[in-house]
C-alpha positions in Angstrom: -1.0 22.0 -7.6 -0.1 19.1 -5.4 1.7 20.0 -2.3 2.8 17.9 1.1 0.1 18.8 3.3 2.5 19.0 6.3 4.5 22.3 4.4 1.5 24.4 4.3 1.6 27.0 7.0 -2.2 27.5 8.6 -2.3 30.9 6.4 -2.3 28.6 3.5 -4.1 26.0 4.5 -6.8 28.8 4.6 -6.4 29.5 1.0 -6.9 25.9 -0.5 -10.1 24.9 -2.1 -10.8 22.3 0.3 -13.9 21.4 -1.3 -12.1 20.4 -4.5 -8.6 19.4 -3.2 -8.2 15.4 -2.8 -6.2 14.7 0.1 -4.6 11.6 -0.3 -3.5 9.6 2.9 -1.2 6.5 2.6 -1.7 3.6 4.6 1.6 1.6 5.2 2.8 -0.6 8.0 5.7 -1.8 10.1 6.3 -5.3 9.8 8.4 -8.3 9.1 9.2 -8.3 5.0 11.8 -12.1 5.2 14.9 -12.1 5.9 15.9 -9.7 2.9 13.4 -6.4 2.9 13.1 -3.6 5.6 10.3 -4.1 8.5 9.4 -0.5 6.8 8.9 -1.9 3.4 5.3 -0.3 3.0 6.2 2.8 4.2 8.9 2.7 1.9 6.7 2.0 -1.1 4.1 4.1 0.3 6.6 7.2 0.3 7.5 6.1 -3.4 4.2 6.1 -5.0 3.6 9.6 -3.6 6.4 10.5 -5.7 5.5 8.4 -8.6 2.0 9.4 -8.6 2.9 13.4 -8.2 4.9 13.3 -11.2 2.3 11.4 -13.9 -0.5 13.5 -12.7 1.5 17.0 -13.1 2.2 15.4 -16.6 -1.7 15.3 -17.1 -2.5 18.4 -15.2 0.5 21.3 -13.8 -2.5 22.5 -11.9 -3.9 18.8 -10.1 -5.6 19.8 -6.4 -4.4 17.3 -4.2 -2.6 17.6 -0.8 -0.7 14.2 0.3 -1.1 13.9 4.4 2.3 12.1 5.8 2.2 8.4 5.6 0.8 6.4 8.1 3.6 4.4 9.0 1.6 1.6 11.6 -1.1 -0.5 10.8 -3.4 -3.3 10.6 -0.6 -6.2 10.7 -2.0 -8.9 12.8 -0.8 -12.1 10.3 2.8 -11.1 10.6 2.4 -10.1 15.0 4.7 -13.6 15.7 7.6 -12.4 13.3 9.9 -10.2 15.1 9.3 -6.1 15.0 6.2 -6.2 13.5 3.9 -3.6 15.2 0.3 -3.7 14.7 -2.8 -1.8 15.6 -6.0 -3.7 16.8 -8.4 -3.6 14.4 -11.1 -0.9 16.4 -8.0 1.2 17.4 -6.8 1.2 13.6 -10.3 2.0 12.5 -10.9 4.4 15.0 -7.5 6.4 14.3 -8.4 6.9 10.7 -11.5 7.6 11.3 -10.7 10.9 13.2 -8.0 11.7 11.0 -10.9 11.8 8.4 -13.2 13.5 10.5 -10.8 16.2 11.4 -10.3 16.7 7.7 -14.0 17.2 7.3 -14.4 19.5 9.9 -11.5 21.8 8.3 -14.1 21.5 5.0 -12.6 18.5 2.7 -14.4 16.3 1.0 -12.9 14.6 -1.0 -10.0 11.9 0.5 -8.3 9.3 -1.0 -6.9 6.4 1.0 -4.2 4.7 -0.7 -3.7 1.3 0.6 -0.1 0.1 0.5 -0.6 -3.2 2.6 -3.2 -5.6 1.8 -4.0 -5.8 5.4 -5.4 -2.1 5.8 -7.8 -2.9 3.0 -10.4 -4.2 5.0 -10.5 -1.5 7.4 -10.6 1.3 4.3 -13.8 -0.2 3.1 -15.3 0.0 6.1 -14.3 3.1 6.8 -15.6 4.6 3.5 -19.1 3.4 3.8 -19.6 4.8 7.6 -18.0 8.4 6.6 -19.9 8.5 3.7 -23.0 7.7 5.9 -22.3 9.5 8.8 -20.2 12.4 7.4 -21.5 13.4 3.5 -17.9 13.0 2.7 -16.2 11.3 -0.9 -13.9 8.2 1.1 -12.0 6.8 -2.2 -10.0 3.9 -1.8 -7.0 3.4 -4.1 -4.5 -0.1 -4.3 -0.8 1.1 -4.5 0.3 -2.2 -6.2 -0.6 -3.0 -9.9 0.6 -6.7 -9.2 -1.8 -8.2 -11.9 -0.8 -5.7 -14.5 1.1 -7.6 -17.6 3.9 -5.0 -17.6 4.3 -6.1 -13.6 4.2 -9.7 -13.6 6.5 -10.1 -16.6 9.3 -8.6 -13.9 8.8 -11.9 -11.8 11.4 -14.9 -12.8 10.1 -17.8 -14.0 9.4 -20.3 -11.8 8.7 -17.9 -8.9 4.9 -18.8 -9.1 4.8 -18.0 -5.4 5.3 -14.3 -5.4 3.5 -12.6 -2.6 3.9 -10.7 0.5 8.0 -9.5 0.8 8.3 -11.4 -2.4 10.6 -10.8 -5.6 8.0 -7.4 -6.7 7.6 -5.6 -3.1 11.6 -6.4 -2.8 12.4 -5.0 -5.9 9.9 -1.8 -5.2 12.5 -1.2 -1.7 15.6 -1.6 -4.1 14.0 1.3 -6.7 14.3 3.7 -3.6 17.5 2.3 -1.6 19.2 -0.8 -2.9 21.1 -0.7 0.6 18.2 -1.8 2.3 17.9 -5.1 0.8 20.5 -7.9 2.1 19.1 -10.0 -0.9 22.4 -12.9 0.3 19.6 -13.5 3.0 16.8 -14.2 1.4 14.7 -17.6 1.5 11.8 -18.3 -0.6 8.8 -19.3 1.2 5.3 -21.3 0.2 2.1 -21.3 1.2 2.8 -25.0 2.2 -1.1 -25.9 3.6 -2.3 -24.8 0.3 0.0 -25.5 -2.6 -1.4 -28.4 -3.4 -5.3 -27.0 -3.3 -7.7 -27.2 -5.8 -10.2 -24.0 -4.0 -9.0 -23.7 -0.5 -6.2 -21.0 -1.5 -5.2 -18.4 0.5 -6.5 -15.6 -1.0 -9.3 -15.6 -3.8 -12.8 -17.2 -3.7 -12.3 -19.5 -1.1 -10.2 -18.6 1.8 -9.0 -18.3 5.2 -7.5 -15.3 7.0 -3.5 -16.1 6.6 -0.8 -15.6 8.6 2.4 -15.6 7.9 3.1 -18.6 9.9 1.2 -20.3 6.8 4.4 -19.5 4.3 7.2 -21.9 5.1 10.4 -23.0 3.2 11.4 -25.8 1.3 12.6 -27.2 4.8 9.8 -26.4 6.6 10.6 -23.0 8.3 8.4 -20.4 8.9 9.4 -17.6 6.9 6.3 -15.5 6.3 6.9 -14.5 2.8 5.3 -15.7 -0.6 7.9 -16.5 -3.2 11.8 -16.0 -4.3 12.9 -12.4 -3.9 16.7 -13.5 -5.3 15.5 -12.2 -8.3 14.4 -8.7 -7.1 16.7 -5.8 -8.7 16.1 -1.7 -8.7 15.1 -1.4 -12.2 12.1 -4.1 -11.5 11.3 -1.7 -8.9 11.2 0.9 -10.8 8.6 -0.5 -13.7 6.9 -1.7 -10.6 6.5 2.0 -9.5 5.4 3.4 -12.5 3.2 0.9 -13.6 1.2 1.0 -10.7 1.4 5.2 -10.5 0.3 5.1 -14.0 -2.3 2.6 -13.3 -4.0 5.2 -10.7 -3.9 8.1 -12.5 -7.4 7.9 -14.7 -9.0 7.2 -10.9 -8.0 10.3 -9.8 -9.1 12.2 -12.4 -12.4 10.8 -12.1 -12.0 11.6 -8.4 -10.6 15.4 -9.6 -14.4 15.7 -11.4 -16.4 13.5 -8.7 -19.8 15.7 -8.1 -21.5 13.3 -5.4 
């Protein structure tokens, strides 16, 4: 059965199988998305896939163990700290805050917990964090990517043309507008590039060769800073949506490994 973890009285909490129940935490952030897409866009998203991911596992299996801790709604954003309202943790504090979330989970007897990363920027932090709780702890760490943004059905929702698309892009704007459309002020929008790379042959980035970006690296046609990667004027709610349920879909064999993981 998957439940909110925050609905279960203490009584109940007694009564789960906490050595078998996956509690899955979901990592967002609160940070600029352009000119178009909430500052809470990965919360957002990270509220959505909860949803998305509760419904194709109960599909699979009424009786799937898995709790789903509230969203964390801050953290590791320090590319997009220049933009206006982004909030970040430092990176120590970030780890350190998961880290006893995690441990207090252990010491109530779970051992199995499933970060799900909904910003790209958290993702570093979560592998780290898995290796030292599985070394110092005996506990299952998993680390799950909320996004199936390489999956065929996915990119065929991007327009052509919009060869760009990347953080508070066309996709992550269309996954807001499958929740709340009224969130979007898509009239705003501006596309951005990554302007100091575009024309690279390695130096990308992202990919084998790289350098930490920030989102002073993505600029408009004009030259603007705008911190985004491609043309979200395309983004609409039913995108979104395949968005969604691509990438919920795409997680569920994971977590029925995870369901049987015997360490």
């Amino acid at each position: 059965m998957i439940r909110n973890y925050r609905d279960l009285t203490r009584l109940e909490m007694e009564q789960v199988n906490r050595e078998e129940t996956i509690v899955l935490i979901p990592l967002g952030a609160l940070e600029q998305h352009g000119n178009q897409a909430p500052l809470g866009t990965d919360d957002i998203i990270a509220e959505a896939m909860t949803r998305y991911l509760k419904k194709e596992l109960e599909a699979q299996d009424p009786d799937f163990p898995m709790l789903i801790f509230p969203v964390i709604p801050v953290g590791l954003s320090t590319e997009h700290k220049n933009f206006c309202g982004s909030i970040t943790f430092k990176p120590a504090t970030y780890y350190h805050m998961l880290y006893d979330i995690c441990a207090s989970l252990a010491h109530h007897g779970f051992r199995k917990i499933a970060l799900l990363v909904c910003h790209g920027g958290n993702a570093p932090v979560a592998q780290i964090l898995s290796r030292e709780l599985r070394s110092e702890l005996g506990i299952s760490p998993f680390i799950l990517s909320s996004g199936a943004f390489s999956h065929p059905d996915v990119t065929a929702t991007i327009s052509p043309g919009n060869v760009w698309d990347f953080h508070g892009g066309e996709m992550e704007t269309s996954m807001v507008m499958a929740v709340d459309p009224s969130l979007v002020k898509l009239e705003t929008s501006e596309a951005g590039i990554p302007t100091a790379f575009k024309d690279n042959k390695a130096l990308k980035p992202y990919g084998s060769v790289s350098i930490g970006w920030v989102s002073e690296d993505w600029k408009t046609a004009d030259g603007k800073p705008i911190g985004i990667g491609g043309d979200p004027s395309g983004a609409s709610a039913e995108k979104g949506r395949i968005i969604l349920e691509t990438s919920a879909k795409v997680l569920v064999p994971g977590l029925m490994e995870i369901r049987d993981w015997t360490p």
